[in-house]
N, C-alpha and C positions, 0 to 999 in steps of 0.2 A: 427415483426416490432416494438409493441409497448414495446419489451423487450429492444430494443437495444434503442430505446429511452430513456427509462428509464435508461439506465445504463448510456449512457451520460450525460444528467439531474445528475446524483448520482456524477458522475465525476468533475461536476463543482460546488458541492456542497462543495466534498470532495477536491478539490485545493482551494478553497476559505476559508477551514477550518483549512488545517494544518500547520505549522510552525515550522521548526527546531531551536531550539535553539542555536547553532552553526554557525557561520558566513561560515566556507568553509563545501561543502560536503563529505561526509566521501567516499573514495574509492572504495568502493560495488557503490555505488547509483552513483556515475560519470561513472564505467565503462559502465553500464547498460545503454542501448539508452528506451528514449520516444517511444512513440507510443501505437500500439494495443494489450496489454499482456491479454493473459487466461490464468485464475488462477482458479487450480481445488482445492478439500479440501476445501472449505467455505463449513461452517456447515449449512446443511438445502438443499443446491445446489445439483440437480441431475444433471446436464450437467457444467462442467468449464463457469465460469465469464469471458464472453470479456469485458475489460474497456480499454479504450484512457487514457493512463498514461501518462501526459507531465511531472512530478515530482516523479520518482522511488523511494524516501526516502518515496513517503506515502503509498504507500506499507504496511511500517511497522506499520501501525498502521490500517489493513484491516479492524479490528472489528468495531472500532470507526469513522469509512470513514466517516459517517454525523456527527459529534460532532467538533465543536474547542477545540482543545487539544496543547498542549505545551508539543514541548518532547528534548530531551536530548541525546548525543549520549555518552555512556557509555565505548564505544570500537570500534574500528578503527582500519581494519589491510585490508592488501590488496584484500583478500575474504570472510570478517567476519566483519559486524557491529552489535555491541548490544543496541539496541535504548530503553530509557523508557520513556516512556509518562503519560501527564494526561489528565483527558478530563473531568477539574468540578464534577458533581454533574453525568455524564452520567459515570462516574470509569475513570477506570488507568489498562496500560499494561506494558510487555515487549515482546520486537521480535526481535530474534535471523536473522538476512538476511545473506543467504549465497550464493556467487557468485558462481553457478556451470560452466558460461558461461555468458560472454555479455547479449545472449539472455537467460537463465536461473537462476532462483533466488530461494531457497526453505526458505519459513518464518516459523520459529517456532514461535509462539506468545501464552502470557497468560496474562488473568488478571481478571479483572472484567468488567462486562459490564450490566447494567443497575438492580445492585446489585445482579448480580450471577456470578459467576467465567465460566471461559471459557479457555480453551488447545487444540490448534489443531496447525498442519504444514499444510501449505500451497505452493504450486507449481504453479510456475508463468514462461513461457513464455511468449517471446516475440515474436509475429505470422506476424503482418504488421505495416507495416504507419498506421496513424487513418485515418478515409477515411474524402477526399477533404470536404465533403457535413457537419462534424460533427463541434461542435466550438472545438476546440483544449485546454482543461482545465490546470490548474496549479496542476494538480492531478498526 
């Protein structure tokens, strides 16, 4: 219980935090609907991350979820965006999002994160709605 609180709290930190650089959204992150995605692969995680995602592009930038970062979108094609980002003094990424399905996204991403480098893929469904009772974030 106090996990999934936590991960809501984290979610509306992380819509509060990120920003595309780009005025339209790139093809990957429109097809993809909001809601309740598990994403397995985060480093350290022994069981997939449930998070209430209203905003699929911050996805791309999973390491830096609490950080204001500013990113970019490098490549744009109908199942393949390449986003880079930065996030100040907390580093800078890139992540590779690839639309396997609506409800399926796999993120390559690397960078730095709080002066060490970091590579892993990540695998992200899409499971439910966020539920009624949660606040609905810009994450």
């Amino acid at each position: 219980m106090a996990r999934t609180a936590t991960l809501f709290l984290n979610a509306g930190v992380i819509g509060a935090a990120f920003a595309l650089g780009a005025a339209q959204q790139p093809s990957v992150f429109a097809q993809a609907q909001p809601g309740l995605w598990e994403i397995s692969g985060a480093p350290g995680a022994k069981v997939p991350v449930r998070q209430c995602v209203a905003d699929i592009a911050a996805l791309a930038r999973f390491e830096h979820r609490a950080n204001i970062c500013t990113a970019r979108i490098v490549r744009d094609s109908a199942s393949l965006a390449h986003v880079e980002y930065s996030c100040g003094g907390a580093g800078f990424g890139q992540s590779q999002v690839e639309l396997l399905t609506p409800r399926s996204l796999r993120i390559s991403t690397q960078g730095i994160s709080g002066g060490l480098p970091f590579n892993y893929v990540l695998q992200a469904r899409r499971v439910d709605d966020c539920p009624k009772s949660a606040s609905f974030s810009r994450h």
